[in-house]
BALOBA-1460 file (C-alpha; in Angstrom, 3 decimals):
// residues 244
<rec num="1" residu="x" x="-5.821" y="-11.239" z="1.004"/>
<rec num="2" residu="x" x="-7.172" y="-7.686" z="1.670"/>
<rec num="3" residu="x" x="-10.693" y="-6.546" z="2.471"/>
<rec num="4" residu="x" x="-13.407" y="-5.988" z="-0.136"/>
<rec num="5" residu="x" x="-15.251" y="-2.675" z="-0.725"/>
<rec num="6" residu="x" x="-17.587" y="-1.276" z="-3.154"/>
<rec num="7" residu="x" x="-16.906" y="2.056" z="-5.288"/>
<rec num="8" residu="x" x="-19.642" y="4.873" z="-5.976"/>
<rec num="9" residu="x" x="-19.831" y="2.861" z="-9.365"/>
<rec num="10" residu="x" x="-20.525" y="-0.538" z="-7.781"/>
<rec num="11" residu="x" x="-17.073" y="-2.223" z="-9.068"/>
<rec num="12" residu="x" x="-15.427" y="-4.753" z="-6.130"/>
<rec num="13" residu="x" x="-11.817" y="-3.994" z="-4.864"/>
<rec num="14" residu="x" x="-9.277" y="-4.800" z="-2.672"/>
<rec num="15" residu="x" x="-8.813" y="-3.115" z="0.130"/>
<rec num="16" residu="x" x="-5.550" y="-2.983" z="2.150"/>
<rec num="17" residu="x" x="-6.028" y="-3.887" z="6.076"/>
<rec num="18" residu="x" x="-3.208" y="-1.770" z="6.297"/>
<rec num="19" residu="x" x="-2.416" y="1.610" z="4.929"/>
<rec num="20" residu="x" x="0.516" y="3.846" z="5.576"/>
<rec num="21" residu="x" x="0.546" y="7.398" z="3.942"/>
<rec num="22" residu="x" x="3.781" y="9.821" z="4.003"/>
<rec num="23" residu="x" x="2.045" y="12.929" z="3.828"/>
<rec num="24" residu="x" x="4.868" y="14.768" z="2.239"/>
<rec num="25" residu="x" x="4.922" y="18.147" z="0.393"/>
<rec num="26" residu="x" x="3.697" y="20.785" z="2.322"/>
<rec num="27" residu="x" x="6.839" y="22.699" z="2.256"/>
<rec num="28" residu="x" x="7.213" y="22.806" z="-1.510"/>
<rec num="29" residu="x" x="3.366" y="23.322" z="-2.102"/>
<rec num="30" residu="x" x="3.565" y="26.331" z="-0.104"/>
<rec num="31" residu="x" x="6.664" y="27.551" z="-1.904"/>
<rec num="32" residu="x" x="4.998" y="27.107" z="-5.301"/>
<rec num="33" residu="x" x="2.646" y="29.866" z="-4.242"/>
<rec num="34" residu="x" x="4.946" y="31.974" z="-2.427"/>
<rec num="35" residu="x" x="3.664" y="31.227" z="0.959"/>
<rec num="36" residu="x" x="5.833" y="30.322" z="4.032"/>
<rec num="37" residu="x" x="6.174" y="26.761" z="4.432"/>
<rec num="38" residu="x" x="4.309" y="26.799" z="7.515"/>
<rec num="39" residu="x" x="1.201" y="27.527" z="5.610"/>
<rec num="40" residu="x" x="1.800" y="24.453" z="3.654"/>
<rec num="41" residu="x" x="1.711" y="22.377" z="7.175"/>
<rec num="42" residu="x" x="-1.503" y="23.775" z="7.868"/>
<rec num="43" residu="x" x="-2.963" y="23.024" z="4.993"/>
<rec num="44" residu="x" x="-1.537" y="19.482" z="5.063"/>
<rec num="45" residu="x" x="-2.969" y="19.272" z="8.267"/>
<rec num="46" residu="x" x="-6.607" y="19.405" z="7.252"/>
<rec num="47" residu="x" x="-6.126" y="17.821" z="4.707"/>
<rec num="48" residu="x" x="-4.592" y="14.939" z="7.350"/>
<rec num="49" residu="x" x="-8.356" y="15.086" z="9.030"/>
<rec num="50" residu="x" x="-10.477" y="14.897" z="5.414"/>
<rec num="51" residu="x" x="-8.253" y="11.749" z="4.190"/>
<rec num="52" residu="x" x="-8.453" y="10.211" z="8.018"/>
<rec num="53" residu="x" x="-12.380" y="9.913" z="7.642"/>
<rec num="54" residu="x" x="-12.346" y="8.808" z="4.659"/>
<rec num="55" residu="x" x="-10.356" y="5.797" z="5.381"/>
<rec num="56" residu="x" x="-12.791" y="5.200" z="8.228"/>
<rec num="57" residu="x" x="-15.929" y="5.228" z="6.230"/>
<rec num="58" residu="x" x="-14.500" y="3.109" z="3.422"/>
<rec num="59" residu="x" x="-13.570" y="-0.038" z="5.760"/>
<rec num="60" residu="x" x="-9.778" y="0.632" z="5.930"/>
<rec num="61" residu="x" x="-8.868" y="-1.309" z="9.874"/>
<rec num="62" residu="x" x="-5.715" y="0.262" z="10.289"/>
<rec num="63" residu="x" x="-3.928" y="3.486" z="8.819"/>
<rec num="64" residu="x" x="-0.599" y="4.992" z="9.383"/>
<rec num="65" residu="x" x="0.574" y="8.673" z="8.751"/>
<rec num="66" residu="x" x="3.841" y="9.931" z="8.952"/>
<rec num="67" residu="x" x="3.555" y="13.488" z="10.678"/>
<rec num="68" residu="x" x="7.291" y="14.140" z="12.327"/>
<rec num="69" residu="x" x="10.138" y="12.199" z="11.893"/>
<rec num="70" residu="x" x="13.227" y="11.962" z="13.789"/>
<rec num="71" residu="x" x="15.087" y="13.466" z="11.322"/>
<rec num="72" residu="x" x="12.981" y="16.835" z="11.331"/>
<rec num="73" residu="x" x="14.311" y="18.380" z="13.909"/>
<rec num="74" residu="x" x="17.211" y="18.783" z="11.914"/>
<rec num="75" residu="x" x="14.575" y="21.660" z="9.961"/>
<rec num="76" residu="x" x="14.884" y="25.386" z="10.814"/>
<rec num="77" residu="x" x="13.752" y="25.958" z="14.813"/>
<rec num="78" residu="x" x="11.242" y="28.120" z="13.712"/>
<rec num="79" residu="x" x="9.636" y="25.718" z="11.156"/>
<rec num="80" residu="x" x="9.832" y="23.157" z="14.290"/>
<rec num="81" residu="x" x="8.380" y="25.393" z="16.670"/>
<rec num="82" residu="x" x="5.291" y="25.943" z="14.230"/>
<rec num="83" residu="x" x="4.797" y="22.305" z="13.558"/>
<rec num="84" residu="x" x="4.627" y="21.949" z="17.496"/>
<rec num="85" residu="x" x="1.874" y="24.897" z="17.497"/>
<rec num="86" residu="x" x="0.227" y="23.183" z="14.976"/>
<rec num="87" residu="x" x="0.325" y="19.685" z="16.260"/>
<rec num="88" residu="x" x="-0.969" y="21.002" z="19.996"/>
<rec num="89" residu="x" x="-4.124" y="22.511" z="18.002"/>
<rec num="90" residu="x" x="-4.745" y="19.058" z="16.215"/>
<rec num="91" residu="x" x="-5.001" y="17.178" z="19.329"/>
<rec num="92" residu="x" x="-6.962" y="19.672" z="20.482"/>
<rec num="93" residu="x" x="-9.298" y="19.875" z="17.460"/>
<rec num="94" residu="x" x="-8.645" y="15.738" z="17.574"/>
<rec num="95" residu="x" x="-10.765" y="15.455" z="21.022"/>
<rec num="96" residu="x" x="-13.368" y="17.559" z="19.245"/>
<rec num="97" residu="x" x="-13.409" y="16.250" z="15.880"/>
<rec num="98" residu="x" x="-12.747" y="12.708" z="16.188"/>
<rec num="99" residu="x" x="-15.198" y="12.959" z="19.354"/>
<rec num="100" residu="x" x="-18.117" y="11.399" z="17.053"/>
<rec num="101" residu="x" x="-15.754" y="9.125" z="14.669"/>
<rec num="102" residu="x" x="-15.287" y="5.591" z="15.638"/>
<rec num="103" residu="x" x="-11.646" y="6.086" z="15.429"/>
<rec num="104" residu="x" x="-8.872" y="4.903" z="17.917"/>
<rec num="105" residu="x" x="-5.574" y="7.354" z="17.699"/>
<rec num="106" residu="x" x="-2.450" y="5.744" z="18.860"/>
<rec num="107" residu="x" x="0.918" y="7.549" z="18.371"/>
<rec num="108" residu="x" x="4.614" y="5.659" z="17.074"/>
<rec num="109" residu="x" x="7.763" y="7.099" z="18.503"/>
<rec num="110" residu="x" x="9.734" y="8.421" z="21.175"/>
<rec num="111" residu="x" x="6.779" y="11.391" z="22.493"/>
<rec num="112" residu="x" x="9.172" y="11.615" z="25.331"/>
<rec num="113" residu="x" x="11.009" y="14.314" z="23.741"/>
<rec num="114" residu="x" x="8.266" y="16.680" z="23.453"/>
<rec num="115" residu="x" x="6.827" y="19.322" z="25.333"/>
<rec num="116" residu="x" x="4.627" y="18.278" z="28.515"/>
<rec num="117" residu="x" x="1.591" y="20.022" z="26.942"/>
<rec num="118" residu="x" x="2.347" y="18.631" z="24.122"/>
<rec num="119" residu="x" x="2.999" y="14.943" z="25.740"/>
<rec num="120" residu="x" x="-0.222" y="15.374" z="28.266"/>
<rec num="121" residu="x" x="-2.225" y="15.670" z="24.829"/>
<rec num="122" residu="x" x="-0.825" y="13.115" z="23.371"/>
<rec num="123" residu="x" x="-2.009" y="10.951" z="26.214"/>
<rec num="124" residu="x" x="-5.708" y="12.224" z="26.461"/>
<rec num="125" residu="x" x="-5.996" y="11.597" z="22.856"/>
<rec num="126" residu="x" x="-5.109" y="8.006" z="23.237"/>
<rec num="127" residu="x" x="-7.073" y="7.438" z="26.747"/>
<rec num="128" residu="x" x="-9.954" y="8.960" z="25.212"/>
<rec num="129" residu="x" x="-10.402" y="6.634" z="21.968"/>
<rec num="130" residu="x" x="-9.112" y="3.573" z="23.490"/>
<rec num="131" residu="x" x="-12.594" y="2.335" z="23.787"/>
<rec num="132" residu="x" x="-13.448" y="2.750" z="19.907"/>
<rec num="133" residu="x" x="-14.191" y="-0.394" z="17.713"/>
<rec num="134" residu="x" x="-13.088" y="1.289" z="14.608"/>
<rec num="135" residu="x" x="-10.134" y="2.084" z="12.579"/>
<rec num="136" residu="x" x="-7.442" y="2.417" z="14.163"/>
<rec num="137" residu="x" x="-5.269" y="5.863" z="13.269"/>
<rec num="138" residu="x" x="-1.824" y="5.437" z="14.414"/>
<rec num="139" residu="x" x="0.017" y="9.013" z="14.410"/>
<rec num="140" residu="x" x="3.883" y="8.871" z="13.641"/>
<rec num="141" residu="x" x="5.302" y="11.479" z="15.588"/>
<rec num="142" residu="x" x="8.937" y="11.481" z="16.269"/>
<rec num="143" residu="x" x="9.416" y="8.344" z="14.721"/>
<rec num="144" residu="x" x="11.601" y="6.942" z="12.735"/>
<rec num="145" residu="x" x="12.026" y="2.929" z="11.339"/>
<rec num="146" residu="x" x="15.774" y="2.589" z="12.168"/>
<rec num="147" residu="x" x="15.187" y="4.140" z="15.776"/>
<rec num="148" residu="x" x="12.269" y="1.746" z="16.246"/>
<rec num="149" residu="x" x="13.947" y="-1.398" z="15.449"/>
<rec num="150" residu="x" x="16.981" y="-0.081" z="18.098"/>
<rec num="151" residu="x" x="14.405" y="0.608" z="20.354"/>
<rec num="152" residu="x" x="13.456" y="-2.920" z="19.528"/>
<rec num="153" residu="x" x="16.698" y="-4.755" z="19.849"/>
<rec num="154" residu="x" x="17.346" y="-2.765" z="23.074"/>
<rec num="155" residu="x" x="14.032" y="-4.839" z="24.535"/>
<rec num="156" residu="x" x="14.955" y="-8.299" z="23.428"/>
<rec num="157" residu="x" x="18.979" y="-7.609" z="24.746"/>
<rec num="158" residu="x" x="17.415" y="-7.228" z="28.138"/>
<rec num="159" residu="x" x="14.939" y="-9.911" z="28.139"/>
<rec num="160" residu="x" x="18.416" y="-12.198" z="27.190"/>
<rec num="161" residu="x" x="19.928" y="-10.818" z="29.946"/>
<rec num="162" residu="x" x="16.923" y="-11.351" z="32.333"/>
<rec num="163" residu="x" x="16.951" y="-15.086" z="31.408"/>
<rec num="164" residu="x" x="13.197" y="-14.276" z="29.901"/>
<rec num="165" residu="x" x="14.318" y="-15.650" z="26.389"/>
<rec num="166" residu="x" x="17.318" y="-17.547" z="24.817"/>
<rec num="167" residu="x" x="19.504" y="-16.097" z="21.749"/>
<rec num="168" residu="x" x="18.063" y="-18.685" z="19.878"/>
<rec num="169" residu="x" x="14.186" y="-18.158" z="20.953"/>
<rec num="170" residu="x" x="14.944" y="-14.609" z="18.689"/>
<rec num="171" residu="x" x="13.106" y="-14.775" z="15.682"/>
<rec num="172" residu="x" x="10.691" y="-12.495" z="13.758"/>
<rec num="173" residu="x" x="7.762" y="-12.381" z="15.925"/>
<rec num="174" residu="x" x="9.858" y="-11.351" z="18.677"/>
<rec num="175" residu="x" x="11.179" y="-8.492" z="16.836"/>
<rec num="176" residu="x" x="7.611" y="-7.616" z="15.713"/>
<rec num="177" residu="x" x="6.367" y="-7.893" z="19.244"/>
<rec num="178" residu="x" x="8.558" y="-4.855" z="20.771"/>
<rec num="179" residu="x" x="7.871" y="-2.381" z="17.908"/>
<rec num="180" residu="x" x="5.080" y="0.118" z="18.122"/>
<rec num="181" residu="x" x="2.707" y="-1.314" z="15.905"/>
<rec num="182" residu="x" x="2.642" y="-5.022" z="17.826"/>
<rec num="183" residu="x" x="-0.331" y="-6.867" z="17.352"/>
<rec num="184" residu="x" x="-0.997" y="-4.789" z="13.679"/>
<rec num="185" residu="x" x="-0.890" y="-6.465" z="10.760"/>
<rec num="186" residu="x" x="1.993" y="-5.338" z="8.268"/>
<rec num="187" residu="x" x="1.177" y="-2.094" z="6.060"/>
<rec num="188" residu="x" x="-0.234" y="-4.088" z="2.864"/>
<rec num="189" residu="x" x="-0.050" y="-0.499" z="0.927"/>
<rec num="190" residu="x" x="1.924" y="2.760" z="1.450"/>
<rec num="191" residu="x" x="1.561" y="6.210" z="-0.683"/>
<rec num="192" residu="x" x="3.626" y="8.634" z="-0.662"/>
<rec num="193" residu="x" x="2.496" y="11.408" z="-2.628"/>
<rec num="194" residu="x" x="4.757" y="14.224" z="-3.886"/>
<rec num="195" residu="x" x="6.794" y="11.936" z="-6.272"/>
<rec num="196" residu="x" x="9.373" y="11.503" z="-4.326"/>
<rec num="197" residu="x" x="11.080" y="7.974" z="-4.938"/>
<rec num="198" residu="x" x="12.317" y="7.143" z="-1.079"/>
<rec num="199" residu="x" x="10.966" y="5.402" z="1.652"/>
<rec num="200" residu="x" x="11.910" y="7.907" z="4.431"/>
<rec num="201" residu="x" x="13.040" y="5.415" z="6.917"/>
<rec num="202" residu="x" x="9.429" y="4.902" z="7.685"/>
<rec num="203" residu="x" x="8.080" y="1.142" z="9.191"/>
<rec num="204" residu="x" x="11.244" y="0.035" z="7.734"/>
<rec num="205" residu="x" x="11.093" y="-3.551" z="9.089"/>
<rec num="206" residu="x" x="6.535" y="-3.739" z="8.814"/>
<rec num="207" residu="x" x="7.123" y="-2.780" z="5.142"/>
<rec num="208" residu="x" x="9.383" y="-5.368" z="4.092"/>
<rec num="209" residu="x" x="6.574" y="-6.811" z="2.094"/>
<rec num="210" residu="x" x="4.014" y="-3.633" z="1.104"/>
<rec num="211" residu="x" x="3.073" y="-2.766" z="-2.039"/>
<rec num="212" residu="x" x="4.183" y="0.941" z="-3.167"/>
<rec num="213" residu="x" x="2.545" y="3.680" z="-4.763"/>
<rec num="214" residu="x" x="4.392" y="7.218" z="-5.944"/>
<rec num="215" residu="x" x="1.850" y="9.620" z="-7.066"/>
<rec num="216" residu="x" x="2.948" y="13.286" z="-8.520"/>
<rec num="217" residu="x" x="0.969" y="15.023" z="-5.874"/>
<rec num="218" residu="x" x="1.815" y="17.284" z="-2.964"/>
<rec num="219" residu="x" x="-0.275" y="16.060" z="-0.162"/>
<rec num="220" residu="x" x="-2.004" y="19.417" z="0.279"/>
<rec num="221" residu="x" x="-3.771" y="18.526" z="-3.217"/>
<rec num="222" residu="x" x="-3.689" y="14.966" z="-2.576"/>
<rec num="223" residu="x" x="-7.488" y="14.269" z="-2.737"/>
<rec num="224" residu="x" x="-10.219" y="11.316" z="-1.879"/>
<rec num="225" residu="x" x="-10.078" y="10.778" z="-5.758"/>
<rec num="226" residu="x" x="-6.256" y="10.370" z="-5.604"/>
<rec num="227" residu="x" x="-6.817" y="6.979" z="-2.619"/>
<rec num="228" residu="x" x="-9.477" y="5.732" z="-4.824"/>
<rec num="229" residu="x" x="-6.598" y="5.830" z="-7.762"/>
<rec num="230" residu="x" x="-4.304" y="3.809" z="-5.857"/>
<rec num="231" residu="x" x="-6.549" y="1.381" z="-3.979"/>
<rec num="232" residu="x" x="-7.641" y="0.338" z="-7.612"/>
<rec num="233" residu="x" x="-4.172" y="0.042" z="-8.655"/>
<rec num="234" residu="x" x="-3.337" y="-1.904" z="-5.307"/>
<rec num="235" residu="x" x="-6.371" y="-4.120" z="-6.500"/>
<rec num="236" residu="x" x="-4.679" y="-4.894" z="-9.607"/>
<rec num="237" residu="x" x="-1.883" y="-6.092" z="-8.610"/>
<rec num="238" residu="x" x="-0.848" y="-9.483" z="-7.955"/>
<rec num="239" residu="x" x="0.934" y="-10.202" z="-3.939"/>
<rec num="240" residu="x" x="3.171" y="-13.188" z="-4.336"/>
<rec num="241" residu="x" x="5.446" y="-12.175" z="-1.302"/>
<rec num="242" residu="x" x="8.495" y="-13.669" z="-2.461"/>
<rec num="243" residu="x" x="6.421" y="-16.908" z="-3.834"/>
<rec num="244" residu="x" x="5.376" y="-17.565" z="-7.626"/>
């Protein structure tokens, strides 16, 4: 079961104890009004911060944004190098903004591979929330599902070899246990605005069981009005997870 919550009209609904949003469709928003696609990331990005609190002050424990996959480094270098600008003045706006928000930010994915300004952020950013109560925002940066559950297999390969566990002590908690959301419930909802009709290769093996919304939005326009559209149609629908 999910969380309850009331609307601004006093009707009861479900709310998902996880939420995962690919915020997806800055580049073609900003080519729609004949702005470089870079503009389209920085409007996505505040955007990012108005959805963020909102989740917080509605009861939502845990939310999930893809911001950078693994696979978007494959974009043009200077579309990369401007997400990197733009992601260095988040954090930095993050230890500001977030200051008075009982928020904890936790990143998922390899940060390793970028810059040490960018990684010594990162890490302040995480140090200085860790003692918040609240929602918990986990940032996907450099992340992708396939890579995780590699990363994941990796772990478990040398715990066999370290005599820590048995091939047959494997099962699914172990495998949930080395990826970067251990000890997180499973995303109960994900959105991906935009309309685009893929999953992204994002929380592949958390998501096995998630409900999924598409909504015909970019997520530059994607507004408070547009959650409260698909929290009430994740309230109407009926979770058997594989049961009857």
């Amino acid at each position: 079961m999910g969380l309850f919550s009331k609307t601004e009209d006093s009707k009861e609904r479900i709310l998902p104890k996880h939420l995962g949003i690919i915020m997806d469709g800055n580049g073609r928003w900003a080519k729609k009004r004949g702005l470089p696609r870079t503009a389209g990331h920085t409007v996505g990005a505040q955007n990012f911060r108005t959805i963020t609190k909102y989740c917080s002050n509605i009861g939502i424990p845990f939310l999930t944004v893809y911001a950078f996959s693994t696979e978007n480094w494959r974009r043009p270098q200077e579309e990369v190098s401007a997400l990197m600008k733009l992601f260095k003045q988040y954090l930095e706006e993050a230890l500001r903004d977030f200051q008075d928000e009982n928020i904890r930010v936790r990143f998922l994915g390899d940060t390793s591979a970028f810059a040490p300004d960018l990684q010594e952020l990162i890490a302040r950013v995480e140090h200085d929330s860790s003692s918040k109560t609240g929602m918990v925002l986990n940032i996907a940066m450099n992340y992708g599902g396939r890579d995780e559950i590699v990363m994941a297999a990796k772990q478990i390969a040398q715990q066999v070899k370290d005599g820590v566990l048995t091939v047959d002590g494997i099962c699914e908690e172990t495998i949930s246990r080395c990826l970067y959301t251990a000890g997180q419930p499973d995303p109960d909802l994900i959105i991906r605005p935009s309309g685009e009709n893929r999953i992204s290769n994002f929380l592949l093996w958390q998501s096995a069981y998630a409900e999924y919304i598409i909504m015909d939005v970019l997520w530059p326009d994607f507004k408070k009005s547009d959650l409260d559209n698909a929290l009430e149609e994740f309230s109407r629908r009926s979770r058997r997870f594989g049961g009857v």
